[in-house]
C-alpha positions as a Markdown table, in Angstrom:
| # | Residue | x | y | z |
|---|---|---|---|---|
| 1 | Unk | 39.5 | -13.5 | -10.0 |
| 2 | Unk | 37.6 | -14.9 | -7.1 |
| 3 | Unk | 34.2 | -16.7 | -7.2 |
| 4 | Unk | 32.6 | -13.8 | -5.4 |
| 5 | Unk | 33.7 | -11.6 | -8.6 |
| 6 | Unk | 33.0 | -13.4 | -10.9 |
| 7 | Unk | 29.2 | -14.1 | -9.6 |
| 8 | Unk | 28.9 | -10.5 | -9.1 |
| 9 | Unk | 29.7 | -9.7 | -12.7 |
| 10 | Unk | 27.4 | -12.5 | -13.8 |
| 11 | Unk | 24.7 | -10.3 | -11.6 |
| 12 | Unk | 26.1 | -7.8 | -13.1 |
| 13 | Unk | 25.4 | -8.8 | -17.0 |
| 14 | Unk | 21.9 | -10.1 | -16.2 |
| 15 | Unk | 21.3 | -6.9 | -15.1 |
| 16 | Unk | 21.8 | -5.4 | -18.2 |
| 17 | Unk | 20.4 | -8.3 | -20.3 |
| 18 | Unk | 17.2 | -6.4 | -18.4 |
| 19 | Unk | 17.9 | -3.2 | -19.2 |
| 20 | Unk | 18.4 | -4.2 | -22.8 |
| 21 | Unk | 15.5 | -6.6 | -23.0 |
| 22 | Unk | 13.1 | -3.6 | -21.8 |
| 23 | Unk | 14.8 | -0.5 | -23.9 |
| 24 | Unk | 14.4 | -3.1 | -27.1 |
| 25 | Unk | 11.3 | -4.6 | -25.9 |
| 26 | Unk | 10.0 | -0.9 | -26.5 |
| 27 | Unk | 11.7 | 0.7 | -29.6 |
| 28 | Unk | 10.2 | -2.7 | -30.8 |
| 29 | Unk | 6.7 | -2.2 | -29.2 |
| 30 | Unk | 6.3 | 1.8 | -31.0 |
| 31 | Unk | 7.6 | 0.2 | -34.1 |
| 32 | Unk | 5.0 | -2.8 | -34.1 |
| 33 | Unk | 2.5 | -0.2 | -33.2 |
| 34 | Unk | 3.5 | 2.4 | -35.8 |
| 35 | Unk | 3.1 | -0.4 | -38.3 |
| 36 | Unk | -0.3 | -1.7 | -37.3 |
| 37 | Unk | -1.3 | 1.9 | -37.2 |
| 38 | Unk | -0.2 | 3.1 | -40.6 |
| 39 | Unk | -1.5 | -0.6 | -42.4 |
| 40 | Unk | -4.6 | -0.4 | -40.9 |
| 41 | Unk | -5.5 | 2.9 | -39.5 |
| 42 | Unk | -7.3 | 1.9 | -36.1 |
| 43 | Unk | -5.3 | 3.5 | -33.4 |
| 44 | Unk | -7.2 | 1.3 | -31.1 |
| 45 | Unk | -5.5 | -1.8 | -32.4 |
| 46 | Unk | -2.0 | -0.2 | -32.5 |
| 47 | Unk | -2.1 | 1.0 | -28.7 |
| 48 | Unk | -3.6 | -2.3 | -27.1 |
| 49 | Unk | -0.6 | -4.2 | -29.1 |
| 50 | Unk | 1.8 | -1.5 | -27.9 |
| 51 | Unk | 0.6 | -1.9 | -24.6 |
| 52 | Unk | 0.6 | -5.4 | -24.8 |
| 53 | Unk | 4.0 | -6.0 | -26.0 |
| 54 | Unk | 5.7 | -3.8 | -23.9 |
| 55 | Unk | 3.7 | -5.2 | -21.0 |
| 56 | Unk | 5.3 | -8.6 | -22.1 |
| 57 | Unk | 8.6 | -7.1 | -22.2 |
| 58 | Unk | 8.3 | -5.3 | -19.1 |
| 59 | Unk | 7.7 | -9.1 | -17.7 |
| 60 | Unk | 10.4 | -10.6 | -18.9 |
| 61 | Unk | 12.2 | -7.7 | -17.9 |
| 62 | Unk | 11.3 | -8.1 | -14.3 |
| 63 | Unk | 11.7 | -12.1 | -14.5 |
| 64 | Unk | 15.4 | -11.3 | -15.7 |
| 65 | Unk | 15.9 | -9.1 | -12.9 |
| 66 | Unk | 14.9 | -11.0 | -10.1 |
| 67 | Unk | 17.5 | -13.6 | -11.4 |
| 68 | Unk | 20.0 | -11.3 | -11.1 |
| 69 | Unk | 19.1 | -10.3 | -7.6 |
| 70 | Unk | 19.0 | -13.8 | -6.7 |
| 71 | Unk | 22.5 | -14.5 | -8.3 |
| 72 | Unk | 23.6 | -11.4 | -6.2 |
| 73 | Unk | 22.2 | -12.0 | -3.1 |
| 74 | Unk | 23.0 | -15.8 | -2.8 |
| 75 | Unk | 26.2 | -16.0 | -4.4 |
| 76 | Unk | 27.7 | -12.9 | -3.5 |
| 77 | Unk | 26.8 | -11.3 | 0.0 |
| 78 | Unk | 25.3 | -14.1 | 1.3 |
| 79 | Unk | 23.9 | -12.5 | 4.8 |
| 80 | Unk | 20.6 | -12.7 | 6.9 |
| 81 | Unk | 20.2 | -9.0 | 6.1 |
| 82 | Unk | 20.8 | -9.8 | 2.0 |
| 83 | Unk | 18.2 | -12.8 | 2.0 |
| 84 | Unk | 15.7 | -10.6 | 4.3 |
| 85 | Unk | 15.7 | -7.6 | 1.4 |
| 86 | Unk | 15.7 | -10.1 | -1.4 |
| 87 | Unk | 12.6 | -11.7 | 0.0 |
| 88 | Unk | 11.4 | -7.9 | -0.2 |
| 89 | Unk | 12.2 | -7.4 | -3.7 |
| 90 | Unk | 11.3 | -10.8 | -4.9 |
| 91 | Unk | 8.0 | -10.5 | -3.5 |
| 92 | Unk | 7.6 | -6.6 | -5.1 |
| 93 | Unk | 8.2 | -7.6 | -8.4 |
| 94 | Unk | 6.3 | -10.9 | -8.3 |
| 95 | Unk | 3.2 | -8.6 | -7.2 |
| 96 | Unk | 4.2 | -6.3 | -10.5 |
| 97 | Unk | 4.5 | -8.9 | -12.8 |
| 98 | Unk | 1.0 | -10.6 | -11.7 |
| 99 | Unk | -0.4 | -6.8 | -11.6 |
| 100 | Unk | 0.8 | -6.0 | -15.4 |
| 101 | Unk | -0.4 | -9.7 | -16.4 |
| 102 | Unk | -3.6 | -9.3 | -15.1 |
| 103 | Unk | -3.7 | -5.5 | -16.4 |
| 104 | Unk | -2.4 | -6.7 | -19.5 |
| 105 | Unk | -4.6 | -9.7 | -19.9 |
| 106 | Unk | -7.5 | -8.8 | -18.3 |
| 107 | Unk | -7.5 | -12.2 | -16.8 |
| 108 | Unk | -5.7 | -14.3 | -13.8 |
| 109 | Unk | -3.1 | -16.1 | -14.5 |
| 110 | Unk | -4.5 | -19.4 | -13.2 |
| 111 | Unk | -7.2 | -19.0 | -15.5 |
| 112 | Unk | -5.8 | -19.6 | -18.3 |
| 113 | Unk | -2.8 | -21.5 | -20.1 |
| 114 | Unk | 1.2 | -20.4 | -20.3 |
| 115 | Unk | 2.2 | -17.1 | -18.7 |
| 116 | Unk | 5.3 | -15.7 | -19.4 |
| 117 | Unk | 6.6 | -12.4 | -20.5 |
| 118 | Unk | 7.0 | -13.7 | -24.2 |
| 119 | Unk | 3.6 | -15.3 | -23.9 |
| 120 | Unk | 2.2 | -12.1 | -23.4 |
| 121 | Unk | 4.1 | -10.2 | -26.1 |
| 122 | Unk | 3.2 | -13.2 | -28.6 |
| 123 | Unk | -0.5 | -12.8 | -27.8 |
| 124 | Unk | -0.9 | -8.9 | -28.4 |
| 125 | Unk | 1.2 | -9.3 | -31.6 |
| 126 | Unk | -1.7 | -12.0 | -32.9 |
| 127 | Unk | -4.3 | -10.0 | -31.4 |
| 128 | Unk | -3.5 | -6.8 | -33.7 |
| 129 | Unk | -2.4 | -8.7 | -36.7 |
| 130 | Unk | -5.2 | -11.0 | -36.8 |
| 131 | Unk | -8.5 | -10.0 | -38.8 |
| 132 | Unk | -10.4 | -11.2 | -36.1 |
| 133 | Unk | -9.3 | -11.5 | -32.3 |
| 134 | Unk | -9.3 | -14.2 | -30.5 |
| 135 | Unk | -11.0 | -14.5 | -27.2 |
| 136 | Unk | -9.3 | -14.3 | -23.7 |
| 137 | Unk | -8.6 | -18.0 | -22.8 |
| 138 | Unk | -10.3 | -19.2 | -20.1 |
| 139 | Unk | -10.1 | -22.4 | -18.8 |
């Protein structure tokens, strides 16, 4: 097996570490929501921490993703043409990801402290456990 193989089955199984992270990152969002919902009744808190955990998922998701692109594009078909449309999707998803942070968030990242798709998931699971929410983090 060649190098070139081998990297593009390594793209290859990110790819679906991606897939996987976002079809779990959602059975696990409707569950986390169907529990808030059903323990506490307020539909309101159950869909901001579905939306927010499968934001956070979606993220991570997208971070995963790019890797693999990158592990594709540098280590298997190395061309001018390859890096050009990698620039392309790199810069895409990195407008995504700050979109469905900020969306998520309702803040920019620079203004406030880590920022990563986990982050994000963590936050809207304390959010809609917690009796009393804490306040976007601004500093």
């Amino acid at each position: 097996m060649t190098f070139t193989e081998v990297m593009d089955h390594a793209a290859q199984a990110f790819e679906l570490v991606g897939a996987a992270v976002l079809a779990v990152g959602l059975v696990a969002a409707l569950g986390l929501a169907a529990k808030v919902w059903r323990s506490s009744s307020d539909a309101g808190a159950a869909f901001r921490l579905l939306r927010g955990f499968f934001g956070g998922a979606l993220l991570l998701s997208l971070e995963i993703l790019v890797a693999a692109d990158l592990l594709r594009t540098v280590a298997v078909s190395p061309t001018l043409e390859g890096v050009g449309v990698l620039g392309i999707i790199v810069l895409i998803r990195t407008f995504l990801s700050f979109s469905l942070e900020v969306e998520i968030e309702g803040v920019a990242p620079w203004r406030r402290g880590t920022t990563s798709g986990v982050a994000v998931a963590r936050r809207s699971i304390a959010r809609a456990t917690s009796p009393d929410p804490e306040p976007p983090q601004t500093s």
